[in-house]
C-alpha positions in Angstrom: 9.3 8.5 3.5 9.2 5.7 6.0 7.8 1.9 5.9 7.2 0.3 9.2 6.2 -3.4 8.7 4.9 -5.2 11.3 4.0 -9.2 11.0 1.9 -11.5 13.2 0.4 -15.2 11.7 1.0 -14.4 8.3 -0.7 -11.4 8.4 1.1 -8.1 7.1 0.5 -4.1 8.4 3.1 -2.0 6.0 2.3 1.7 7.2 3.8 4.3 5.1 4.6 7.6 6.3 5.6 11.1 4.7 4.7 12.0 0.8 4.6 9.9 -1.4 5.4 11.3 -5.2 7.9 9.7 -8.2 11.4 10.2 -6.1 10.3 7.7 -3.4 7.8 5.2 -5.1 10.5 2.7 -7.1 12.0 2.9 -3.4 8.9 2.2 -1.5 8.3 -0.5 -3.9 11.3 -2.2 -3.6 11.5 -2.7 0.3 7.8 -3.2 0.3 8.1 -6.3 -1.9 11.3 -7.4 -0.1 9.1 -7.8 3.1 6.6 -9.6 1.5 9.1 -11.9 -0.2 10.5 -12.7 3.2 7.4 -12.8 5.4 4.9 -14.1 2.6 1.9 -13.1 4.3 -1.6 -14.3 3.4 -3.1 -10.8 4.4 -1.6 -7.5 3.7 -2.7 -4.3 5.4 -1.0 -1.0 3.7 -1.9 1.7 6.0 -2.0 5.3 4.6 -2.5 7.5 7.8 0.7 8.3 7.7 1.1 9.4 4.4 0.7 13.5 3.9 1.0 13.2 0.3 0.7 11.2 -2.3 0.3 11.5 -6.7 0.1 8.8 -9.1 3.2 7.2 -7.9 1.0 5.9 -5.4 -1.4 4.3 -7.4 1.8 2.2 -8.7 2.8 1.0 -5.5 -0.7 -0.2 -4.6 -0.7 -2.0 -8.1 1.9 -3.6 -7.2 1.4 -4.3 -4.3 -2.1 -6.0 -5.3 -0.2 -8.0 -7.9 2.7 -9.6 -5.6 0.0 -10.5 -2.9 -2.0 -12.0 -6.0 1.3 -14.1 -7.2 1.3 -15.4 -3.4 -2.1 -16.2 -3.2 -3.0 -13.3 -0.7 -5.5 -10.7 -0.3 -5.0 -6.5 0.5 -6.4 -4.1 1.8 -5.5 -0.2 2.2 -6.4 1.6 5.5 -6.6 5.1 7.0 -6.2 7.0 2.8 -7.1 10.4 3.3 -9.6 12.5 0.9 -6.8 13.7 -0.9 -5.0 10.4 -1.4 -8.8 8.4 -2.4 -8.9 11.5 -5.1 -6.0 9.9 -6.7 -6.6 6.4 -6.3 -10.7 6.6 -7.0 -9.6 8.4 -10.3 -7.9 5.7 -11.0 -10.2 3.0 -10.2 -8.1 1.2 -7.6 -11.1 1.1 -5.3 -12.7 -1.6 -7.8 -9.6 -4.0 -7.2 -8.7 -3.0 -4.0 -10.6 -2.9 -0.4 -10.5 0.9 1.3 -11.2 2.0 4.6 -10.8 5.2 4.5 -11.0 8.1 6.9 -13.9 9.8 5.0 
């Protein structure tokens, strides 16, 4: 599991790579929220092309992901979530709170 942030006028791309299941979300979360507390973007991007696999740990990551960029008065979007990965998440009803662009 990998997180590659990149940062340009307060605008945030956190692309995750590898699976994504209960062993690596509290981590994922963690170093996610660090980078937010240090770069305190207005826009963040999470993109999911990377990501092979992913359960309901996911959904918790996005959630809170959603609520830090809430607390600083950003907005969020999630990019590139396969079919498999939407499944989850659309389940869940992230898609009503959170933008997609998904790869179909």
């Amino acid at each position: 599991m990998a997180l590659i942030c990149t940062e340009e006028n307060r605008r945030m791309t956190a692309a995750v790579e590898g699976e994504l299941d209960h062993h690596r979300a509290k981590e994922l979360m963690e170093e996610l929220e660090r980078r937010l507390d240090e770069g305190l973007p207005r826009m963040l991007t999470i993109d999911l092309s990377g990501l092979t696999f992913t359960d309901s740990s996911g959904i918790a990551v996005l959630l809170r992901a959603y609520r830090r960029m809430a607390e600083l008065e950003g907005t969020m979007e999630v990019v590139g979530a396969s079919k498999q990965a939407m499944r989850v998440f659309q389940t869940a009803g992230l898609d009503r709170l959170i933008h997609f662009h998904h790869k179909g």
